[in-house]
C-alpha positions as CSV (number, residue, x, y, z in Angstrom):
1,X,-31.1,18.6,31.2
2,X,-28.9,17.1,28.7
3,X,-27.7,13.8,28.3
4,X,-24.4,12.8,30.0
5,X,-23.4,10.5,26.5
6,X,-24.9,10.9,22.9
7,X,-27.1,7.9,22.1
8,X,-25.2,7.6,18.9
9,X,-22.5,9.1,16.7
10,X,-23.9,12.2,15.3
11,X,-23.6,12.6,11.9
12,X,-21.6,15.5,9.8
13,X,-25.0,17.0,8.9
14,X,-26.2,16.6,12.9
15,X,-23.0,18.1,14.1
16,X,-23.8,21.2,12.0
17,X,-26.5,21.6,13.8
18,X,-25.9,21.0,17.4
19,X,-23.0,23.6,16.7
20,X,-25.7,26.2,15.8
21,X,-27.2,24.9,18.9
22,X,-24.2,24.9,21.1
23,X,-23.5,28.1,19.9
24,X,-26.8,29.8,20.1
25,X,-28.6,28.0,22.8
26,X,-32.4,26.4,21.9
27,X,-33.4,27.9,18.4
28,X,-36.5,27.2,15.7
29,X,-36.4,25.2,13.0
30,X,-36.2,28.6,10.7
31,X,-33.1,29.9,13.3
32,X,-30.8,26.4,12.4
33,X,-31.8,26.4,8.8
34,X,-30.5,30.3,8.2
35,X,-27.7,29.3,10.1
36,X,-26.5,26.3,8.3
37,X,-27.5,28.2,4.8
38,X,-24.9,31.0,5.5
39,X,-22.5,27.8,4.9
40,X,-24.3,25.9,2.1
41,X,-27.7,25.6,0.6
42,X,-30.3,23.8,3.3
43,X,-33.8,23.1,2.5
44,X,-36.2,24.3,5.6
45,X,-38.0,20.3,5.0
46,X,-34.5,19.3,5.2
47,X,-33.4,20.8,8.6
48,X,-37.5,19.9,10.1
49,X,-36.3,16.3,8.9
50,X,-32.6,16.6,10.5
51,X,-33.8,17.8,13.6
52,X,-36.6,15.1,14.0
53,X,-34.2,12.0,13.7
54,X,-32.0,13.6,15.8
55,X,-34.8,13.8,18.4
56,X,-35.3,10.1,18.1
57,X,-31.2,9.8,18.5
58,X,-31.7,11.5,21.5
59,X,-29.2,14.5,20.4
60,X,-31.9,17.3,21.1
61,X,-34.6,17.8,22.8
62,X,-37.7,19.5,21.9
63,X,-39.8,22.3,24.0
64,X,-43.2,24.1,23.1
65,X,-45.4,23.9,20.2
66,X,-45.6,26.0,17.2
67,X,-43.2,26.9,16.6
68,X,-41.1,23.9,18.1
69,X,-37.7,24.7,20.0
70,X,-34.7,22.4,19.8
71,X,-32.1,22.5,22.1
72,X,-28.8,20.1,22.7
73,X,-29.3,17.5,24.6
74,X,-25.5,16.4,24.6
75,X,-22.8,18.8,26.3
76,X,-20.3,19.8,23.0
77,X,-17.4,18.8,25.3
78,X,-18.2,15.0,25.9
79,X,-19.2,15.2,22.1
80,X,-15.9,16.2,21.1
81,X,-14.3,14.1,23.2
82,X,-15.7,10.9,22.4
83,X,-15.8,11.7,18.4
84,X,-12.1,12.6,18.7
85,X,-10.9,9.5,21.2
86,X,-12.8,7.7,18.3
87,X,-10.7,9.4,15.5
88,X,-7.5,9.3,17.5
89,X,-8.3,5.2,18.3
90,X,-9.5,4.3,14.5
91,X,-6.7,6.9,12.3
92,X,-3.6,6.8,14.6
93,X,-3.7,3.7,16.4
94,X,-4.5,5.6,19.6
95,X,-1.8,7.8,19.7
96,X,-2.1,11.1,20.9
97,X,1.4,11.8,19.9
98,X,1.1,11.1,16.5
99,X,-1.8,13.2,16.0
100,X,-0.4,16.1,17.7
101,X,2.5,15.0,15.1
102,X,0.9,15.0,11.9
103,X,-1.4,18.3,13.1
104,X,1.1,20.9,14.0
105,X,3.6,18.5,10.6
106,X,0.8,20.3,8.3
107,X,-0.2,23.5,9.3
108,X,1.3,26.7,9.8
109,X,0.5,27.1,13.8
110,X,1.1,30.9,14.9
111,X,3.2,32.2,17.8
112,X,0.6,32.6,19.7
113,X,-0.9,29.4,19.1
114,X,2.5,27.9,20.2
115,X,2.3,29.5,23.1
116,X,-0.8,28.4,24.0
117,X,0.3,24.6,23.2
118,X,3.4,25.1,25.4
119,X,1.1,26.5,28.1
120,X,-1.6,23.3,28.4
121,X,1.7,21.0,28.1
122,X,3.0,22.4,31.3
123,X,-0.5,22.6,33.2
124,X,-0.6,18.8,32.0
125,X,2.8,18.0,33.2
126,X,1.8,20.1,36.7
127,X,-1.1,18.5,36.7
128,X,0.6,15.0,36.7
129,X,3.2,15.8,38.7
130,X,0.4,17.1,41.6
131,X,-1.2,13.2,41.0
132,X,1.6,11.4,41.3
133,X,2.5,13.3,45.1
134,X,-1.1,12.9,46.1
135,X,-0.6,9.1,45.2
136,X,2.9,8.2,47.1
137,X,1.9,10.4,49.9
């Protein structure tokens, strides 16, 4: 069952690996560490070593024995969340606008991820709208 709020902030190295674990589901030692090396060179040690603090942290949990299987034991979407309110609180002053700002300000965003944008505004302003009835009614 995993954890409704990490213990603590995961680091970059820990994030790596819960989004092999995210992705994949529980995995061996050997499964995250040829993940992470098809993005950069990862001792095996390394990843056992990794994945052991991040039991203590309480990110992941750990079934069987020999081999050992790690699995997530934070939901990536409350992750996210909180690592991003964080960002959004400690780099922009806790505006959402300005992130949006400065995020669409330096990329090239496609059509279709315009789109997509202009969609979840509207389901946010329908969704607001839909609270604010249920609240004067």
């Amino acid at each position: 069952m995993m954890a409704n709020t990490p213990i603590t902030k995961p680091t970059e190295a820990e994030l790596e690996i819960l989004q092999v674990l995210w992705q994949h589901g529980p995995q061996t030692v050997r499964f995250v560490n040829d993940e992470l090396n098809q993005k950069r060179e990862v001792g095996y040690t390394t990843t056992l070593k990794w994945l052991q603090l991040m039991l203590e942290k309480g990110l992941v949990l750990r079934e069987g024995s020999k081999p050992h299987i790690y699995q997530a034991a934070v939901r990536e979407e409350e992750t996210q969340g909180q690592l991003l309110d964080r960002f959004v609180d400690a780099t922009f002053g806790g505006s959402a606008l300005k992130l949006v700002l400065r995020a669409l300000g330096r990329a090239r965003t496609s059509r279709e991820e315009m789109d997509q944008i202009r969609e979840v505004l509207k389901q946010l302003d329908t969704d607001d709208l839909a609270a604010n009835a249920d609240a004067h009614a």
